[in-house]
N, C-alpha and C positions, 0 to 999 in steps of 0.2 A: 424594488429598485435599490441601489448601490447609496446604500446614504456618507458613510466617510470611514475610514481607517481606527482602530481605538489598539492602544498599546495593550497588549496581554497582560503586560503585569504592571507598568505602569497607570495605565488607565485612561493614558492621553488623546488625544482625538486630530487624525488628521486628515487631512484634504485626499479621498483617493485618487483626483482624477491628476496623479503625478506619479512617473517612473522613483518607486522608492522599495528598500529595502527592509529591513531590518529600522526597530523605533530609534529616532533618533536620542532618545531620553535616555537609554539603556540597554540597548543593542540587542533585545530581545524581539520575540515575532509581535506582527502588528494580524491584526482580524478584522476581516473585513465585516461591518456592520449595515443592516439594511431598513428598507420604509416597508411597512408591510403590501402584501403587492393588491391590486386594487382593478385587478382581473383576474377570470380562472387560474389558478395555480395548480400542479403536477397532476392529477389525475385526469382532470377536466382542460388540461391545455394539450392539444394535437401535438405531433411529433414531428410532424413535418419533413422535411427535408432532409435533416441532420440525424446523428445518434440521440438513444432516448435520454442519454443525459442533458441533452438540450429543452427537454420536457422541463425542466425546472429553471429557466432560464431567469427569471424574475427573482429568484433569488443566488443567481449568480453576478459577478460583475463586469464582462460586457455589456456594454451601454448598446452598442449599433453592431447590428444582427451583421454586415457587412464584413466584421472583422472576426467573426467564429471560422477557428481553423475546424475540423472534424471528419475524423475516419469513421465514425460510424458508432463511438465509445458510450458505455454503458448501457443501463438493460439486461442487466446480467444474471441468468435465472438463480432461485433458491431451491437447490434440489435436494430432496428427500434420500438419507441413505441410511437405508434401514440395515445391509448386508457391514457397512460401517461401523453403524451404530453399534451392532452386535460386540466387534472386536473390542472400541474401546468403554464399554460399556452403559451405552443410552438408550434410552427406547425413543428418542424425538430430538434425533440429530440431524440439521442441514445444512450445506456448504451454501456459503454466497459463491458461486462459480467465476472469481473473477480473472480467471487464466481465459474465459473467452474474451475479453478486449481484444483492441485492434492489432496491438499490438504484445499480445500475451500475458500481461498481468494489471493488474488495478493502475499500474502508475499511468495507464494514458487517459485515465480522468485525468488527473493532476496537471498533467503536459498539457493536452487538450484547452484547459481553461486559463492557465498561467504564459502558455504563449499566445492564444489568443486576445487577453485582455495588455499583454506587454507590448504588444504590438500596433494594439491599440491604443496604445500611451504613447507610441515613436518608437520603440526598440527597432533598430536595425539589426542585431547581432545578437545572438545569445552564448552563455556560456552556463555549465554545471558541473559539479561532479558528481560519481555516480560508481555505485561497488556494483551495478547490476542492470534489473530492468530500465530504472531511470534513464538511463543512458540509451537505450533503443528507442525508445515512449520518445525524448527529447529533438531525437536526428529526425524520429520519423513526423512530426509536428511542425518541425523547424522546415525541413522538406516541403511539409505539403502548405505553408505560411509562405515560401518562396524566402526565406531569410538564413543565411550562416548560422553554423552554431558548431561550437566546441564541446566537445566533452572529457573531460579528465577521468582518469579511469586507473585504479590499480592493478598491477603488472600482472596480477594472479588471479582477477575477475573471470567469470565465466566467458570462456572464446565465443558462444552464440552470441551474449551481448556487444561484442568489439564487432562481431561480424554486421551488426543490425547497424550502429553505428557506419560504419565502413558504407553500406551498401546504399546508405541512403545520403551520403555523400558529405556527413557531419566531417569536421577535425577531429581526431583522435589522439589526446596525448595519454602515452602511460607509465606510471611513474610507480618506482619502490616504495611502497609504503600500504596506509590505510587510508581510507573515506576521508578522515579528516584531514590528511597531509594533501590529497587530492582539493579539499576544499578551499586551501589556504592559496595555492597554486591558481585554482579559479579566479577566486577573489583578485589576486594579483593580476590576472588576468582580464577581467572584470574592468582594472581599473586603469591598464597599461594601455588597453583596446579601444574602449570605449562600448564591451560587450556588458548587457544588463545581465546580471548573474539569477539562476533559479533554483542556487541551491536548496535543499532541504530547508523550509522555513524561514529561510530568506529573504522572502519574497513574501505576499501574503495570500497568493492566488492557487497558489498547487492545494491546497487546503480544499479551498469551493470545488474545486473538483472532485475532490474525495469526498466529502462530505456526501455527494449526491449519491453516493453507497447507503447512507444512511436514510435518507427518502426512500430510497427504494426497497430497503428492507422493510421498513415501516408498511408500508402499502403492501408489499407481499405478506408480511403478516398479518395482513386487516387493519392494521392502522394498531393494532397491539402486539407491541413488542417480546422479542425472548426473554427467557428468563439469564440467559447467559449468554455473552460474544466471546469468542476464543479468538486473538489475534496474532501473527506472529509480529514484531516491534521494534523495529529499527531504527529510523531516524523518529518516527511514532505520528508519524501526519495520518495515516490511515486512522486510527485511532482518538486521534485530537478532533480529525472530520465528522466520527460518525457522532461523537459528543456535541460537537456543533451542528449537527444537523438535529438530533432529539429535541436541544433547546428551542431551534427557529420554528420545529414543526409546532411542539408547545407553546410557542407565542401564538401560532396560527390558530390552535385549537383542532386540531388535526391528532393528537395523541394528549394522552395525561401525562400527569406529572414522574409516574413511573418510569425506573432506568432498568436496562442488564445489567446484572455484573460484568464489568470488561477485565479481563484478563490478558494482561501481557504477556507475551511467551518470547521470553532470549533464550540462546546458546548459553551453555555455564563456559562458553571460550568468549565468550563476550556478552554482558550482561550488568551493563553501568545501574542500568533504572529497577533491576530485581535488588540488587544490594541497596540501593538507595531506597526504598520499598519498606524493605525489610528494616532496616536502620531507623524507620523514620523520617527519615530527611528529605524533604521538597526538593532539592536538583540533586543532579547524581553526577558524581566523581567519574572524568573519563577513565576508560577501561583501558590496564597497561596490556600490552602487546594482546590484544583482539583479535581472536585465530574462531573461524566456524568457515564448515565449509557452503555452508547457508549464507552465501552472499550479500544477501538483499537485509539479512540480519545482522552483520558483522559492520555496526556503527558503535564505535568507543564511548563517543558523547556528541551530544545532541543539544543545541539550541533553544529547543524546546522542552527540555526533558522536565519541566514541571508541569506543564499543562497536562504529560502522559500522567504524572504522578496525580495528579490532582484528581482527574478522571477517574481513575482507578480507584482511588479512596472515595470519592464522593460518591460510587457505583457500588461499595462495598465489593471489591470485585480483590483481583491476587496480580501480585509480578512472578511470575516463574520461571526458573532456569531449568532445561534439560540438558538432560546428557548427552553431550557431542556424538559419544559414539553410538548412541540408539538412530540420530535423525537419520539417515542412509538407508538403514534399516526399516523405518517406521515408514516409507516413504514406499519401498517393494511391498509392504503389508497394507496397505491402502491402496495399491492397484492392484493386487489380490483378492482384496474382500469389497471390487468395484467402483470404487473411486477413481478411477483415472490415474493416470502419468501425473499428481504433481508434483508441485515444487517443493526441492528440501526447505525451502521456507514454511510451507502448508505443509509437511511432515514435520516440522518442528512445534506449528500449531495445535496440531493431532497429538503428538506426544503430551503436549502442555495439558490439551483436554484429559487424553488418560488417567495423568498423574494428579489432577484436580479429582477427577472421579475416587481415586483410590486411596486419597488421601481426603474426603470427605467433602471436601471443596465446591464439589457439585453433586449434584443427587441424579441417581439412572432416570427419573422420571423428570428434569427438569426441560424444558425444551432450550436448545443450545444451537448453538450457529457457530460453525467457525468455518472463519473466509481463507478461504482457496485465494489465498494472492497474486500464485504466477505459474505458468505453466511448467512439467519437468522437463523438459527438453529441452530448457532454458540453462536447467543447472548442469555442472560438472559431478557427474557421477561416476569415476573410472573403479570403484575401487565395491560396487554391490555384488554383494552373494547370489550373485544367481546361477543358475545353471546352466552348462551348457547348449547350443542350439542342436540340433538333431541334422545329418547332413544327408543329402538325398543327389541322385543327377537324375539324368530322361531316363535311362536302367534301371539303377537299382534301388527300390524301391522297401526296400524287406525291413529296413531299420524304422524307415519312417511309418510303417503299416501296424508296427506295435501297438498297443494301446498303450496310454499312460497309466504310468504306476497312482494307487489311488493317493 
């Protein structure tokens, strides 16, 4: 059960059952803290009605089952990709497959459980900004909650995302800039409106969501963990979640003390918390003009960027930046060697694992996980090497009857 709010870096302790944002001590994120739960928890608790992320409910923070929004989110299998494996070199590599959510990628945990609990504090109206999936994850929650909601979005974001937005009846504003000029505009909005804001970290609830990624890893591995998580790390809630989830389950006695290494993976076009990483330094300097065409990556600075730092060192784990111009590419070679269509975000994660491997990082034999965070269809990809389609009508048929060159 939902015991009270404790400031991340301050330490402070506050009352959750209140519409609040950001600690008021230091304007840093605030974490939601719990009682241990005092009936079956996640394996042993049915699923009922809702998505399996609702299996964990006891340690999420709706109070009354009445105010769960839910499309159906989380549950999201670990699959085995051995044909993968091969290209970037592992023998015990598997995707958390989080492009099957409801809405195409991990953010609709996060949405999922931050409007459902907002709403159960009084939110009438939501507002966020968003480079990407966030913004689809948001309309489509806010939608099915029956509440308005806004989303800010830059001008150059991927069109699927404006369109998921659109379709599901959200506001759309879009502005010249990045994520964070987008966020500032929220905020203002936020407080012009009287809309409760759910930016990135802002809030303390898109977090609980996420986290339930890390329950469910757990369990799919037998309750013992990888020896490695590869992530791709943007505004870094993915990654602060499944660190809070290791710890809750460790309290539970449900895993030991043992972590993965977690590994962040940025664009080197954007990549605040690699160089802060690298430097030494607990928060990281926002990123001047933050250019990837990894949308969902392309966060200058972050809120939170020392809890991602923290993690990472405490896991003995890496910040890495790859190269812009490989992700496009790395992204055709993972649906080539069976991986699916995804997202130049999970091609940038895939790239991050290679360069670990070949830079000694990780070992072929260690067992690794990296999450698939959002579907490709999602991204803007106008500019891959592929080749052309083969063109055929009800006649002629003589071109297409070749066989493929090997």
């Amino acid at each position: 059960m939902l015991s009270h709010l404790e400031g991340s870096l301050s330490g402070r302790r506050y009352d959750a059952d209140q519409l609040i944002g950001l600690d008021p001590a230091d304007g840093r994120p605030l974490l939601a803290r719990y009682e241990a739960p005092t009936r079956p928890f996640g394996p042993a608790s049915p699923e009922g009605r809702r998505g399996a992320l609702w299996r964990w409910k006891d340690l999420l923070p709706v109070r009354d089952e009445r105010f769960i929004t839910s499309l159906g989110e989380g549950g999201t299998p670990l699959l085995e990709a051995p044909r993968t494996g091969r290209l970037l070199g592992f023998q015990n590599l598997r995707f958390k497959a989080e492009s099957l959510n409801p809405t195409g990628s991990f953010k609709a945990r996060g949405m999922a459980v931050a409007v459902s609990r907002a709403i159960e504090l009084g939110a009438r109206s939501l507002v966020a900004p968003s480079a990407g999936n966030a913004a689809g994850a948001l309309a489509a929650y806010a939608a099915a909650a029956g509440v308005p909601a806004t989303v800010v979005m830059p001008t150059d974001a991927p069109q699927a995302n404006k369109d998921e937005v659109l379709v599901a009846g959200a506001r759309l504003v879009l502005m010249d800039g990045l994520i964070s000029d987008c966020g500032r505009f929220a905020n203002r909005l936020a407080a012009d409106q009287g809309a409760f804001d759910l930016s990135t970290l802002k809030e303390p609830y898109r977090v609980e969501g996420k986290k339930t990624m890390g329950f469910e890893l757990a369990e799919q591995c037998g309750w013992s963990l990888p020896d490695a998580i590869v992530y791709p790390a943007g505004g870094g809630t993915g990654l602060i979640g499944l660190w809070k989830a290791f710890a809750e389950l460790e309290a539970l006695g449900l895993i030991g003390s043992g972590r993965p290494r977690m590994l962040a993976i940025q664009s080197e076009g954007c990549a605040p918390n690699v160089r802060a990483f690298q430097k030494g330094e607990r928060f990281a300097e926002p990123w001047a003009e933050a250019e990837t065409a990894a949308a969902g990556i392309r966060v200058p600075g972050s809120v939170g960027d020392f809890l991602v730092l923290d993690c990472i060192r405490e896991s003995e784990g890496a910040a890495l930046a790859v190269p812009e111009a490989e992700i496009r590419g790395m992204q055709a070679r993972l649906a080539a060697a069976g991986a699916g269509y995804l997202s130049l975000e999970t091609a940038a994660a895939a790239l991050g694992a290679l360069l670990a491997r070949e830079s000694g990082l990780l070992e072929a034999g260690e067992r690794v996980v990296i999450f698939d965070t959002g579907a490709g269809f999602k991204s803007e990809s106008p500019n891959l090497p592929l080749p052309d389609p083969i063109s055929a009508d009800a006649n002629e048929w003589e071109e297409a009857l070749r066989p493929p060159a090997p």
